[in-house]
C-alpha positions in Angstrom: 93.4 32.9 79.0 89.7 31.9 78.7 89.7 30.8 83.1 90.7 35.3 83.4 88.7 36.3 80.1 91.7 37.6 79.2 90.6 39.1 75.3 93.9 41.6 74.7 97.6 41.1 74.4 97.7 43.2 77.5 95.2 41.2 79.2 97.7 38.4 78.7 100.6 40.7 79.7 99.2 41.9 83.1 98.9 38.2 84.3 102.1 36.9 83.0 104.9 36.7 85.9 107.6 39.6 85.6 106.0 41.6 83.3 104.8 45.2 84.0 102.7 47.5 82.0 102.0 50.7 81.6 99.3 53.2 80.1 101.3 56.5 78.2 98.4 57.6 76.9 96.3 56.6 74.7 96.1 53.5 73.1 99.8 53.1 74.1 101.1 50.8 76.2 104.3 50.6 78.2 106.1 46.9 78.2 108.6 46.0 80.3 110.5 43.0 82.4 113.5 43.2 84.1 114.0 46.4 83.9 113.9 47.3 80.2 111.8 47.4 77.3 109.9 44.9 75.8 108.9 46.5 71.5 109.5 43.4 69.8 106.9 41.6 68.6 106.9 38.1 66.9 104.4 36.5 64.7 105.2 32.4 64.7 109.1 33.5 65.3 108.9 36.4 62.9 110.2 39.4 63.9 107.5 42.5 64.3 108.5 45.7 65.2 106.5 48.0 67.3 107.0 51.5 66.7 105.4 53.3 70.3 106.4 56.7 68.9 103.5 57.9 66.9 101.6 54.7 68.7 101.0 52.6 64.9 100.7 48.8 66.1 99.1 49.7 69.4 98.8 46.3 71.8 95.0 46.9 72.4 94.5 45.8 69.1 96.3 42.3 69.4 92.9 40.5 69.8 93.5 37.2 71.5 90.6 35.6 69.6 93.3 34.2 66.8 96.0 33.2 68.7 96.6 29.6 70.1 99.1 30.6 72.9 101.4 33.7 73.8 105.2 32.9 74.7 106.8 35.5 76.6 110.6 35.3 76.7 111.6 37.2 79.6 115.6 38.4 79.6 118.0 39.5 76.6 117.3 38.4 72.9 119.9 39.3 70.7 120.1 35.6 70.0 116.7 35.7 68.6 116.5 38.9 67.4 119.8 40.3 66.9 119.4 44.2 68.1 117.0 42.6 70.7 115.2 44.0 73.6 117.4 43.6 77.2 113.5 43.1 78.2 113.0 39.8 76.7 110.0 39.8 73.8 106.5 38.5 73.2 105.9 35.5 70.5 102.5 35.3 68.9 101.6 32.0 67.8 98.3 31.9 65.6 95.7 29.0 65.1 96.6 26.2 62.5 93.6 24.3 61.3 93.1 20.8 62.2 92.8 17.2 60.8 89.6 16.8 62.5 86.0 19.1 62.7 86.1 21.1 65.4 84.5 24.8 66.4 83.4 26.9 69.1 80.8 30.2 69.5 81.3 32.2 72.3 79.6 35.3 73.5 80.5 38.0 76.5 78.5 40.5 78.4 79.2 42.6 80.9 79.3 45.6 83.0 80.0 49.2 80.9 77.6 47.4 78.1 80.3 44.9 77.5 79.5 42.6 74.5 81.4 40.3 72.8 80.9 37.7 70.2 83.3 35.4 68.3 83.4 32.4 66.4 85.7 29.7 65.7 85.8 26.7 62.9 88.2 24.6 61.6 88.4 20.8 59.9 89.7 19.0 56.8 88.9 20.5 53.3 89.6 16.9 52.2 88.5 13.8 53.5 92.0 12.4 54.2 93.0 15.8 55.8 95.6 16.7 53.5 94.6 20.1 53.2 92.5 21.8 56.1 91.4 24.8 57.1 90.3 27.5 59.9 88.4 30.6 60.0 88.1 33.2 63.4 85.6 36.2 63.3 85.1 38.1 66.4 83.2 41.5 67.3 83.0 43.5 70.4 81.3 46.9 71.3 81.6 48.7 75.0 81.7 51.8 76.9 84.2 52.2 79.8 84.3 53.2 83.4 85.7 57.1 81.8 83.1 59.3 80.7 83.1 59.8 76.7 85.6 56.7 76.1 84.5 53.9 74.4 86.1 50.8 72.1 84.8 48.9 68.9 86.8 46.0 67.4 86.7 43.0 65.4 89.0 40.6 63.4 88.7 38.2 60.6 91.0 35.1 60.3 91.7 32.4 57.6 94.0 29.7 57.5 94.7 27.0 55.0 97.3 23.9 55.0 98.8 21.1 52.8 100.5 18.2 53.5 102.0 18.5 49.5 103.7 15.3 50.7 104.6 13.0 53.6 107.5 15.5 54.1 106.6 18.6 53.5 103.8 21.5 54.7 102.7 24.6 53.4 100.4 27.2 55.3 99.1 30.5 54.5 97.0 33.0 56.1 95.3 36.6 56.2 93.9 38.5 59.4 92.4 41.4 59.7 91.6 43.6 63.0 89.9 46.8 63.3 89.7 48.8 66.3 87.5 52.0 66.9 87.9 53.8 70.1 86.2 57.4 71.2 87.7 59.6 73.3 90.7 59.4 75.4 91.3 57.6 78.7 93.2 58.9 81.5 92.7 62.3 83.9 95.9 64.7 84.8 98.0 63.3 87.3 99.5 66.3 88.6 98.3 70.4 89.5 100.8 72.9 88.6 101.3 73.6 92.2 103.1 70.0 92.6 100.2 67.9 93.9 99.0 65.2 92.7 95.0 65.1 91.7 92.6 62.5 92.9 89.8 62.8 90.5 86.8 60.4 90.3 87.5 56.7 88.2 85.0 58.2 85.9 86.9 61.5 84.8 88.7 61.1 81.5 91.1 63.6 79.3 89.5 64.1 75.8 86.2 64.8 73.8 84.3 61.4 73.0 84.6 62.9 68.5 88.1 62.2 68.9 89.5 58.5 68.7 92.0 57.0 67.0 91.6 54.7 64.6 93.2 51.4 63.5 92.9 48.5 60.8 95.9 46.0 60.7 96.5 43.3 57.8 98.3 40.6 58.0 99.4 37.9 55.5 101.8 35.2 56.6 103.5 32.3 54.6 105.2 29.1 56.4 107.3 26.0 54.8 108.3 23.2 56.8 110.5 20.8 54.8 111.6 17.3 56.9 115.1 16.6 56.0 116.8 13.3 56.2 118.5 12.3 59.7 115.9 13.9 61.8 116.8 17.7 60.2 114.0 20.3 59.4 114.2 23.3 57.4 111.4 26.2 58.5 110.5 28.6 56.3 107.9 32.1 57.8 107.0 35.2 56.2 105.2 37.5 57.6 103.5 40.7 55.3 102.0 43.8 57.7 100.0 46.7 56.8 99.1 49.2 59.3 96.9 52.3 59.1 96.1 54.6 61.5 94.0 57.7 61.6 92.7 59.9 64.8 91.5 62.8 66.0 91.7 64.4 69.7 90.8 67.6 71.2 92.4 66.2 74.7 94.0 67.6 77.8 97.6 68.3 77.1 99.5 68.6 80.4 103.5 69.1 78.8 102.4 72.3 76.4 103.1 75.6 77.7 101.0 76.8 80.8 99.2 73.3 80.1 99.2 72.5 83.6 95.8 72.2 85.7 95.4 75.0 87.7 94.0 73.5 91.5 92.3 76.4 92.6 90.2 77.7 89.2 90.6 74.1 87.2 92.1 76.0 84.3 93.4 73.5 81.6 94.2 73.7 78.4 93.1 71.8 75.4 94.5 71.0 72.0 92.8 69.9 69.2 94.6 67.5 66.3 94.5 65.1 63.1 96.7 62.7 62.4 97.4 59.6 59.8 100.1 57.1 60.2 100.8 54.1 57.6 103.5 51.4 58.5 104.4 48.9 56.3 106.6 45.6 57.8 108.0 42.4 56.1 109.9 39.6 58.1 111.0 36.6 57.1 112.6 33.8 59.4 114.7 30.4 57.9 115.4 28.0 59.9 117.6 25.2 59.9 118.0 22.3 62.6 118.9 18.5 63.8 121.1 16.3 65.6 125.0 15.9 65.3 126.2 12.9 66.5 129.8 13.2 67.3 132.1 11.4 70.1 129.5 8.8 70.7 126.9 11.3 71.8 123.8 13.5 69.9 124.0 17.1 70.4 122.0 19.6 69.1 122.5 22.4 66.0 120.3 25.5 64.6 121.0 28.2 61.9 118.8 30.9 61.1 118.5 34.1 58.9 116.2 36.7 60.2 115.5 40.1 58.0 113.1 42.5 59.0 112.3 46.1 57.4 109.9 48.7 58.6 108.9 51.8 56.9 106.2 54.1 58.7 105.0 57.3 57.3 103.3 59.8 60.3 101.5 63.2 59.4 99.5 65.6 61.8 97.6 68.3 61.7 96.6 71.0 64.5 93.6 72.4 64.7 92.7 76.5 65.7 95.1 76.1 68.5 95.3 75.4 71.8 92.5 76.6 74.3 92.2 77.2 77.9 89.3 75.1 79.4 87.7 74.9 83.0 88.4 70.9 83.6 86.0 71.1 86.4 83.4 71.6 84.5 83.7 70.8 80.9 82.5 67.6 81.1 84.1 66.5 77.9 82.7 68.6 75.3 85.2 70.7 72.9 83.7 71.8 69.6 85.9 70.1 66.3 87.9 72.5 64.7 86.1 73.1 61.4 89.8 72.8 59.4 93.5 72.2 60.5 96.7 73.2 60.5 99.7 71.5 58.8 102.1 70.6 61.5 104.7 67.8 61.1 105.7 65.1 59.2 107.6 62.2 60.0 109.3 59.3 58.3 110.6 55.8 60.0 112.9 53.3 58.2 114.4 50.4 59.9 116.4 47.3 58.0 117.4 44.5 60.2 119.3 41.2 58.6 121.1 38.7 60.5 122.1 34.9 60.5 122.4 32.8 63.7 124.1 29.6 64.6 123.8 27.9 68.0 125.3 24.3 69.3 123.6 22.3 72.2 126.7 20.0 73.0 126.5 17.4 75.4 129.8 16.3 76.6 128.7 14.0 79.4 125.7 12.7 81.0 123.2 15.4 82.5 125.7 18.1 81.2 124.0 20.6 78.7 126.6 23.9 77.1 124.7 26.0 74.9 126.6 28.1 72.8 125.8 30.9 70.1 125.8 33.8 67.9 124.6 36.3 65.5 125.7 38.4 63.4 123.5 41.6 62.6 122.9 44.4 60.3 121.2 47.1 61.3 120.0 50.6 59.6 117.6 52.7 61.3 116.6 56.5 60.2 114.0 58.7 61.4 113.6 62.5 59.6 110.8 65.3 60.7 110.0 68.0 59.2 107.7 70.8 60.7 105.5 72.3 58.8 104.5 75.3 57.8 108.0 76.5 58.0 109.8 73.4 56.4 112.4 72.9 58.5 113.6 69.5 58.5 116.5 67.0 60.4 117.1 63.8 60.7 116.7 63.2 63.6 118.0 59.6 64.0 120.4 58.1 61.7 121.7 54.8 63.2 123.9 51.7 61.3 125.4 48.4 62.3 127.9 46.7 60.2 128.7 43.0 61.6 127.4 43.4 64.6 128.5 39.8 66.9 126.1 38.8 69.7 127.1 35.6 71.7 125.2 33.7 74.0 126.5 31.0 76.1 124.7 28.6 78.7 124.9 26.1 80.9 123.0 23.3 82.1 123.3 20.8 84.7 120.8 17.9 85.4 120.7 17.0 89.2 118.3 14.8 88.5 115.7 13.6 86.0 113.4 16.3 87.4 115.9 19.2 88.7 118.5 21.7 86.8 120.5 24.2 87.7 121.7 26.4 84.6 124.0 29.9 84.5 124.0 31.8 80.9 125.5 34.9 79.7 124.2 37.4 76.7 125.4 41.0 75.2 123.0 43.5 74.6 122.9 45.8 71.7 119.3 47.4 71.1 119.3 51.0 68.8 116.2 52.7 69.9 113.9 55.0 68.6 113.1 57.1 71.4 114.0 60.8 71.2 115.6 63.4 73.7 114.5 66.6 74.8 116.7 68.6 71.7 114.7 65.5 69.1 117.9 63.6 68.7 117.6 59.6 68.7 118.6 57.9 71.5 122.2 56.0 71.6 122.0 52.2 71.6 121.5 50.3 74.3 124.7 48.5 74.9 125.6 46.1 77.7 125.3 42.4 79.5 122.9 40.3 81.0 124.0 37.5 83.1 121.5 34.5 85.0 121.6 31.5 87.0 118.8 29.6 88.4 116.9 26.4 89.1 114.3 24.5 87.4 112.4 21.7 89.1 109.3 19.0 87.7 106.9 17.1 90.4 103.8 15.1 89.3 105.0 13.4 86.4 105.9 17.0 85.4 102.8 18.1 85.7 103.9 20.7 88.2 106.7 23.2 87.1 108.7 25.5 89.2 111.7 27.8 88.9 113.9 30.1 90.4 115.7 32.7 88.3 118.2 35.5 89.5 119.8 37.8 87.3 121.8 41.0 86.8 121.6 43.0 83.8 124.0 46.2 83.1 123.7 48.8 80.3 124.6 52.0 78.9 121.9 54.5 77.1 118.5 53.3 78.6 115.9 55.6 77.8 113.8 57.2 81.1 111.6 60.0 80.3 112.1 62.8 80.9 110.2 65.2 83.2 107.2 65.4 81.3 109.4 67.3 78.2 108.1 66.6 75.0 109.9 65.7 71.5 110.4 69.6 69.5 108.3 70.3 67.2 105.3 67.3 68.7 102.2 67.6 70.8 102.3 64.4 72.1 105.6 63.0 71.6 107.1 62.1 75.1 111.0 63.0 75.4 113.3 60.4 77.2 117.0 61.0 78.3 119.5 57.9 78.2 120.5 56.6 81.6 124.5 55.9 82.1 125.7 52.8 84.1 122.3 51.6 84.9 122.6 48.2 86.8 119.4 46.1 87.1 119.2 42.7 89.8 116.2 40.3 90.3 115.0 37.2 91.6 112.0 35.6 89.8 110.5 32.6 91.3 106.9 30.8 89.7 105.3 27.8 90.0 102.9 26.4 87.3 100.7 23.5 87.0 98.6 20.6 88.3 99.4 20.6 92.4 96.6 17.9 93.4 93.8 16.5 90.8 91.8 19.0 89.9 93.5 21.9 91.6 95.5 24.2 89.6 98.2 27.3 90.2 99.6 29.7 88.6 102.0 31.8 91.5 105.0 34.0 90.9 107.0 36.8 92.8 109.3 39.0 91.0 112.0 41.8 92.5 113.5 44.0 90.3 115.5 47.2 91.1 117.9 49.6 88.1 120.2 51.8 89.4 122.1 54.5 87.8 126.1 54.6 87.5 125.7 56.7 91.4 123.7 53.8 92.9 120.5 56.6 92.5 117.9 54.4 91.9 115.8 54.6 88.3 113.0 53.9 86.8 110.6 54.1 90.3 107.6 53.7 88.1 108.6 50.1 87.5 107.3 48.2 91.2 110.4 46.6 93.2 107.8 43.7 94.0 105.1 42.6 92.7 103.0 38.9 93.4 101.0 37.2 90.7 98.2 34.6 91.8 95.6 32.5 89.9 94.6 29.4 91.1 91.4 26.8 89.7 89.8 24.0 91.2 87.4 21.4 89.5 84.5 20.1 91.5 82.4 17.3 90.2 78.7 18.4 91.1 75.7 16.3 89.7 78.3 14.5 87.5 78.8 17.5 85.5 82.4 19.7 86.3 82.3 22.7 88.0 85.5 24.5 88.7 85.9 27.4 90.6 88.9 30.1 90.7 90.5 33.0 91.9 93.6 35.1 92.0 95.5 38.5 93.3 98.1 40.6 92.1 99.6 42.6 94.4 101.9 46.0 93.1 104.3 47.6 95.6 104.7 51.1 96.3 105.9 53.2 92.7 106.5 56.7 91.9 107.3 58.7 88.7 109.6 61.9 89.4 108.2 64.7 87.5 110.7 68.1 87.3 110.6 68.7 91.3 107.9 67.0 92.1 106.5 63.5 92.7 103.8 61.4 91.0 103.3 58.6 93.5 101.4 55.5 94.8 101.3 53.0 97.6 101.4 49.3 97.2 97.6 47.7 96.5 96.2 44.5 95.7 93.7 43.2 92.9 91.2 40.5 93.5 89.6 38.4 90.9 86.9 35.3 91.2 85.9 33.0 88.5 83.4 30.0 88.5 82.5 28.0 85.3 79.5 24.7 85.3 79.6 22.9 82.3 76.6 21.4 81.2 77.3 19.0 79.1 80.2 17.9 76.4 79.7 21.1 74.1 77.8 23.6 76.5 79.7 25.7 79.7 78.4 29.3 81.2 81.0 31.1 83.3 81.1 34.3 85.0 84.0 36.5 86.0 84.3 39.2 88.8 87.1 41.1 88.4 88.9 43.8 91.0 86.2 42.5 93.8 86.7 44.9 96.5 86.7 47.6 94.2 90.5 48.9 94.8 91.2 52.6 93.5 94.5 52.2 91.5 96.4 53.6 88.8 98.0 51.4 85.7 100.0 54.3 84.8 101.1 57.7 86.9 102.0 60.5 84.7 101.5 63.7 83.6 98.2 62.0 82.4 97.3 59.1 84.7 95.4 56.4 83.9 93.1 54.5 86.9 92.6 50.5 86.3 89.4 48.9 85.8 86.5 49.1 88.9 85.1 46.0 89.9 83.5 44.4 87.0 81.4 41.8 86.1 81.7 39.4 82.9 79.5 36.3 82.1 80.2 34.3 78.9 78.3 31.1 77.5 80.3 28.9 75.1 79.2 26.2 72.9 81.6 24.3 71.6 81.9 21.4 69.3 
């Protein structure tokens, strides 16, 4: 992360092998890997959810600035999660404070009036260390490449643990983030006649008064009790509070006669207010340790996971929608001097489940890995459109009992090679809605894997093979552009019957000579309906991931240099008869960093260097990535 300047959850995300993102407006990003969603979320192993529908949680605001490391797990998680993602899910580990003084201050300009500032500091409380501490502040301010869009944020962090004895650890925590964008990225991706636009990087869809506005709290709790004969006992909790608030007057491409005109850029414009408060508690117990049995140690875990969500969403429309020359309007709509009652909407979801799992090792370099949950599950989502007070519910969803096994195995070939097979169901309720605003069925199926894992260098240098079919019932594709009833912005999805998704992911990772590190991987991924049609095109078949450093020593001080690509293949979204497409490109990105001494380094970053044209998302409302860019940051750290 700090070689790329990688500062957002999706900064991590793009780099990380087999995962794919996508803009859908917005702040709203589009997760996925292997072919299928990735919406949960999990804070030191608790389970977050993130609700995409009225865009509360948004990833931008997932400041990297407090986290000590990002897992992905790519793959099924039902095991984990019990109605988990078929996509795999992303753990967020925070910073714990430690024994010893230690700090950093950091700051980052760059091109669009990038700056960026944060601070981190953290030590013993107490001579002996017992009980320490850490505190994280970070601010940033910048424009964009898009005319009229522009992002504020910062965060605050504090941390404090006790050793209350030799056994046993307490920690506690509060963040709080705080993101303030203007305007709205993106340009239309598509004329009315069918083709698709090619509009300047700098075009964007909204008027820079509009934004929407986020502030995320966190408080956490965490026990970890040491239990005789090598068991532990884990205790997280994990308290959210969410609020968001915006206002847009933005090009609206799905309303009625919405669509950009080619010849007279006629376009119309909607103006709207909205508020959305989510409230979120998870909590995560753990139980684990050795069983010796036969003559031989194997391995045992329990868990109980509960999770419940509540989110409250409310918007308003303003004098109605308006026809605009996007040619020329160069952003400015007046603000609607009041607003219209439109809709409300209201989001529960209750997850509790307990989990057992058995690594048994029956003989030497053998490995079976068995498991399951059992889940409960209540999901409900009601609207009601205002001013006429109609109301449905829209979603009502339950699991009683729900069973998820997992089973694995591994097989050592050596002390540094592995081959492993495993098997997982998939059951994943969804909140996505269809083009008459009923919820989505649950995603139902299998995922099945087998691949090779391999260690050189004193395992310094990892790599691994991975190939894998997943099949399923109910995924959600959208749906031609058609929005949710009674929404302006809502996007409507239809559920997918029979789709079968195969892939082959192969990485490498680590230390290949002194000094020189890589970080290479190549992922194929194709879903295919229940015909053999194939689905979800806006998802790449192919895509590369390179980033490689090497450290020089130069005047006796280190200076390492890096650089990377990522190369996309051909994708196209299919919108009603017509195509939203783009060829395969490539994105090249060049680091170098000289330290100066022990506590001082300056580094400078030079991202998309030949200055590729690409979109991140093609839609309705597509979204181009990032121009070449230029980012230099001084660190002091001590």
């Amino acid at each position: 992360m700090d070689d790329q300047r990688l500062v957002s959850i999706t900064d991590v995300l793009q780099q990380t092998p087999g995962i794919n993102l996508t803009r859908d407006g917005g702040e709203r990003f589009g997760i996925s890997a292997r072919g299928g969603a990735v919406n949960s979320f999990q804070y030191d192993g608790v389970l977050t959810q993130v609700q995409n529908t009225t865009r509360t949680v948004p990833q931008t605001a997932l400041d990297t600035a407090l986290y000590d490391r990002i897992e992905v797990l790519r793959g099924a998680t039902g095991l984990m999660t019990g109605a988990g993602d078929p996509g795999g899910l992303v753990n967020l580990i925070r910073k714990r404070p430690t024994r010893e003084l230690q700090g950093y201050v950091q700051t980052n300009v760059g091109s669009w009036n990038f700056f960026r500032a944060e601070a981190d500091i953290s030590g013993p409380v107490i001579k002996s260390g017992a009980i320490r501490a850490r505190a994280v502040a970070m601010a940033q301010d910048n424009d964009t490449f898009m005319d009229g869009y522009s992002q504020k944020s910062s965060l605050l962090y504090g941390v404090i643990e006790a050793d209350v004895t030799d056994t046993t650890l307490i920690r506690g925590s509060i963040d709080y983030q705080r993101y303030r964008p203007s305007g709205a990225p993106g340009v239309p991706g598509v004329f009315s006649n069918g083709k698709q636009t090619n509009f300047p990087r700098s075009y964007s869809s909204g008027a820079p008064w509009g934004g929407d506005d986020f502030d995320t709290y966190n408080y956490a709790l965490a026990l970890e009790q040491q239990l005789p004969h090598d068991w532990m006992f884990r205790a997280n909790a994990n308290f959210m509070t969410v609020e968001r608030n915006f206002k847009s007057a933005r090009y609206q491409p799905s309303s009625v006669n919405a669509s950009l005109n080619e010849e007279t850029g006629a376009a119309t414009v909607d103006a709207s207010y909205g508020y959305a408060k989510q409230d979120q508690q998870g909590v995560l117990a753990s139980l684990s340790g050795p069983l010796h049995l036969f003559g031989r140690e194997h391995e045992l875990y329990f868990s109980y996971n509960y999770n419940r969500y509540y989110n409250d969403y409310a918007a308003w429309s303003g004098t109605g929608s308006k026809v605009i020359n996007y040619y020329t309007w160069n952003n400015q709509f007046p603000e609607p001097e009041s607003y219209t009652p439109a809709l409300t909407q209201y989001f529960y979801y209750k997850q509790q489940g307990v989990n057992a799992s058995a690594r048994l090792k029956p003989i030497d370099g053998v490995n079976v890995i068995l498991g399951g949950r059992l889940t409960n599950f209540d999901y409900r989502n009601y609207m009601v459109l205002l001013p006429s007070g109609s109301g449905s519910t829209y979603g009502d969803t339950r699991a009683r009992g729900k069973f998820t096994p997992y089973a694995g195995l591994v097989v050592d070939l050596d002390r540094h090679h592995s081959l492993y097979a495993s098997y997982a169901d998939i059951f994943q309720p969804q909140a996505s809605l269809d083009r008459n605003g009923n919820v989505l069925p649950p995603i139902i199926g299998s995922n099945y894997e087998i691949g090779w894992k391999g260690a050189f260098r004193d395992d310094r240098l990892n790599a691994s093979v991975a190939l894998y079919q997943v099949i399923r019932d109910n995924v959600g594709e959208l749906d031609d552009g058609l929005l949710v009833p009674g929404t302006t912005d809502v996007q409507a999805y239809r559920p997918v019957k029979g789709a079968k998704t195969r892939g082959i992911e192969a990485e490498i990772n680590g230390e290949v000579l002194p000094g020189w590190n890589v970080s290479a991987s190549y992922t194929h991924v194709v879903t295919r309906d229940a015909e053999g049609v194939r689905s979800l095109t806006q998802i790449p078949k192919d895509t590369v991931k390179l980033w490689t450093t090497y450290k020089f020593d130069v005047a006796e001080r280190p200076l390492t240099l890096g650089g990377g690509v990522n190369w996309t293949s051909a994708t196209y979204y299919p919108y009603k008869t017509f195509r939203i497409a783009q060829g395969d490109y490539a994105v090249a990105n060049l680091m170098a960093r000289y330290e100066f001494n022990d506590h001082l380094s300056a580094s400078v970053n030079v991202n998309n260097l030949f200055d590729k044209s690409y979109y991140v998302s093609m839609y309705t409302i597509s979204v181009y990535g990032q121009p070449r860019n230029v980012m230099g940051t001084v660190r002091y750290a001590f």
